[in-house]
ZAMARGU-4260 file (C-alpha; in steps of 0.2 Angstrom, whole numbers, plus 5000, padded with zeros to 4 digits):
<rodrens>
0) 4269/4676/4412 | 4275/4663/4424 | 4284/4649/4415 | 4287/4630/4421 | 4299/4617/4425
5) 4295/4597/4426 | 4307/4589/4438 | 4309/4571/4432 | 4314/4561/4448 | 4310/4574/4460
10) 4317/4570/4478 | 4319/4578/4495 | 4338/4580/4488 | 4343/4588/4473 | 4325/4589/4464
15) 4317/4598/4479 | 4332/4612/4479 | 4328/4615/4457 | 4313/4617/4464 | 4316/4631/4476
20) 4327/4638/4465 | 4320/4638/4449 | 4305/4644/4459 | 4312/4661/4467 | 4315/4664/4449
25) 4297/4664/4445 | 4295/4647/4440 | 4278/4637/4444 | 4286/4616/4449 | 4276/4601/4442
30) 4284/4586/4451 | 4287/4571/4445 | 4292/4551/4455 | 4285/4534/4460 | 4274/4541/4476
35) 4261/4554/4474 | 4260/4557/4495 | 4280/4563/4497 | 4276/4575/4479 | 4261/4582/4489
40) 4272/4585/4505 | 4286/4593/4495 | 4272/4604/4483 | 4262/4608/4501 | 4282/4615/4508
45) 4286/4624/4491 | 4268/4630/4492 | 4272/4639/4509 | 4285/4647/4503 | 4276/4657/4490
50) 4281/4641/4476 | 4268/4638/4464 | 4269/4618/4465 | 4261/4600/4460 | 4266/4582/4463
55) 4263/4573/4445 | 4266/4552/4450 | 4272/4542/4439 | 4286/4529/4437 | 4299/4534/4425
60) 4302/4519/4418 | 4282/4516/4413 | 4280/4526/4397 | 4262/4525/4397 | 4260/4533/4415
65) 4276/4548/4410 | 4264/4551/4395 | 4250/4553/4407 | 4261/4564/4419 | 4266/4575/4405
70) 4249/4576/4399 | 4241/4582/4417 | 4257/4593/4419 | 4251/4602/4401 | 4230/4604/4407
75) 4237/4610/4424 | 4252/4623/4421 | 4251/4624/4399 | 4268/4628/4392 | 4281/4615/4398
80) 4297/4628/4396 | 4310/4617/4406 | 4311/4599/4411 | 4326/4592/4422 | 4331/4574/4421
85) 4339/4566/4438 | 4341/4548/4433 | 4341/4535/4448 | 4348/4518/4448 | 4331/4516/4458
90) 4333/4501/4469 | 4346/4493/4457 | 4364/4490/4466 | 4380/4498/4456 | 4392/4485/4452
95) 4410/4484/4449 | 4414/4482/4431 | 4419/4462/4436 | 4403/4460/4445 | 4392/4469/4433
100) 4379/4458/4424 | 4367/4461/4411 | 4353/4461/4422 | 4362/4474/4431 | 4365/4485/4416
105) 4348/4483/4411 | 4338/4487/4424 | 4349/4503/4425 | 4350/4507/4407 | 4332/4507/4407
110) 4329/4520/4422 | 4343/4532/4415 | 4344/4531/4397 | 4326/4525/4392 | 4319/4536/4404
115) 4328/4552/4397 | 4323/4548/4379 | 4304/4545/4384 | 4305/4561/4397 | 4314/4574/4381
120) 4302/4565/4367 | 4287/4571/4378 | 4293/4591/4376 | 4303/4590/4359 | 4290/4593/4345
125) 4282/4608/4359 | 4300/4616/4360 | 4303/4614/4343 | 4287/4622/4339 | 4288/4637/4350
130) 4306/4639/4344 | 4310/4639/4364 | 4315/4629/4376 | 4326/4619/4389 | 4331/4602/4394
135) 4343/4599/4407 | 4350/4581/4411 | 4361/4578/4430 | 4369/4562/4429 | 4387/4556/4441
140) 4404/4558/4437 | 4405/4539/4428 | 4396/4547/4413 | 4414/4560/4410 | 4425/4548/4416
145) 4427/4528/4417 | 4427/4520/4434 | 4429/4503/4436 | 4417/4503/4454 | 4406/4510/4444
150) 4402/4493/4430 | 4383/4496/4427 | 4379/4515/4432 | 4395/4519/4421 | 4389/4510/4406
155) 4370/4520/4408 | 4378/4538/4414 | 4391/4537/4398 | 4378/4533/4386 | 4365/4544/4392
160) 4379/4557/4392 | 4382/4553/4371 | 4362/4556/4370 | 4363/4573/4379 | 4376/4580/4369
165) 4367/4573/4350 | 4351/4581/4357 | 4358/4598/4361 | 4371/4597/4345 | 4354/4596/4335
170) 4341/4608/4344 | 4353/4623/4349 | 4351/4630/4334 | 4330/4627/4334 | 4331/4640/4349
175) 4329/4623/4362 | 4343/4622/4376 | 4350/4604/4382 | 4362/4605/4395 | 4371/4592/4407
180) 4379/4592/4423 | 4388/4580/4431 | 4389/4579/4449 | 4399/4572/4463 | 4392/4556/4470
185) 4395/4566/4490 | 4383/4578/4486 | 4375/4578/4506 | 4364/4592/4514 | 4374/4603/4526
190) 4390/4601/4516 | 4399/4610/4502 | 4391/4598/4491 | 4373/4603/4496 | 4363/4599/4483
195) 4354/4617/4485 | 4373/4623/4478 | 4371/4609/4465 | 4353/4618/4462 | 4360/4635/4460
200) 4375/4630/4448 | 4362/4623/4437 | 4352/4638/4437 | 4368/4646/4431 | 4370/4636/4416
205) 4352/4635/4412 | 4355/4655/4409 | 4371/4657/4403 | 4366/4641/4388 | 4382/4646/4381
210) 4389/4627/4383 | 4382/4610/4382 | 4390/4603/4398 | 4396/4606/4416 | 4404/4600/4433
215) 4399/4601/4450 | 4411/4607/4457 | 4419/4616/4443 | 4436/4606/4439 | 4433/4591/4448
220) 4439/4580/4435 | 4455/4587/4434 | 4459/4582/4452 | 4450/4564/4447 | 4464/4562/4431
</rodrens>
């Protein structure tokens, strides 16, 4: 039986390369952002490659339409067996730690943090249920590492990080997978950041789930330090 990933945030980037690569594994895509006519041109290009796909819109920030999203993902596909989290600062500016406001924080916090916890609360009790299960959360490299360029993301991306790493501390061991990794801010089509190489290293940890977190590229922050 086919099982199915939610891609929360799902762009032409990194979101459409899970979703070819999670989908050469077998994997039927619901798609999840703001604008229901770019999901239908990614699902119609993943269609034509033999991808089962669907465009879910909704904003991640509005937990009433995320609910509805889920909800619609469930009638169309059933089982929801993985869901990736790619939080975006959205239109919001990063700010240097001297410029960095609380309306900056905020409006960031409330796409990365507050987004995540809604997206895992909609799959949790499911997973827990079935004893089975993943949830995988990209954030950048400010969430392993303190940057002061990086003032408001840094905040968000460290504190969704301490989330990630509670949430897979308590549901490893109910059978439920939650895995990060955190990527370089260059990742860029045609380059050795491509963001399909950032799909398939995800893929890789997804079935090793032998630890909670990851780099891309591997070692990264040992050149950063």
């Amino acid at each position: 039986m086919l099982k199915t990933i939610a891609i929360i945030g799902a762009g032409p980037g990194l979101g459409y390369s899970l979703a070819k690569t999670f989908g050469r594994q077998g994997f039927r895509i619901a798609l999840v952002s703001r604008t229901q006519e770019k999901l239908d041109q990614y699902a119609e290009q993943l269609n034509e490659m033999g991808i089962e796909a669907q465009g879910f819109a909704a904003d991640i920030t509005n937990k009433m339409q995320l609910t509805r999203a889920f909800q619609e993902i469930k009638n169309t596909f059933g089982t929801i067996d993985v869901v990736e989290f790619s939080p975006h600062s959205g239109s919001v500016p990063v700010t240097s730690v001297l410029e960095t406001t609380d309306e900056s924080v905020l409006q960031i916090f409330n796409n990365v943090v507050i987004g995540a916890i809604n997206t895992a609360r909609q799959v949790i009790p499911d997973m827990m249920e079935r004893g089975e299960g993943a949830i995988l959360f990209t954030s950048d490299l400010s969430a392993m590492s303190p940057s002061a360029m990086f003032g408001n993301s840094g905040i968000a991306m460290s504190g969704l990080r301490n989330y990630i790493l509670n949430l897979h501390e308590r549901l490893l061991p109910r059978g439920v997978f939650v895995g990060h990794l955190s990527i370089s801010p260059l990742i860029k089509k045609g380059t050795e950041f491509d963001p399909d190489q950032v799909a398939e290293a995800w893929y890789a940890l997804y079935k090793r789930r032998t630890q909670a977190e990851e780099t891309f590229p591997k070692g990264i922050m040992q050149l950063l330090n």
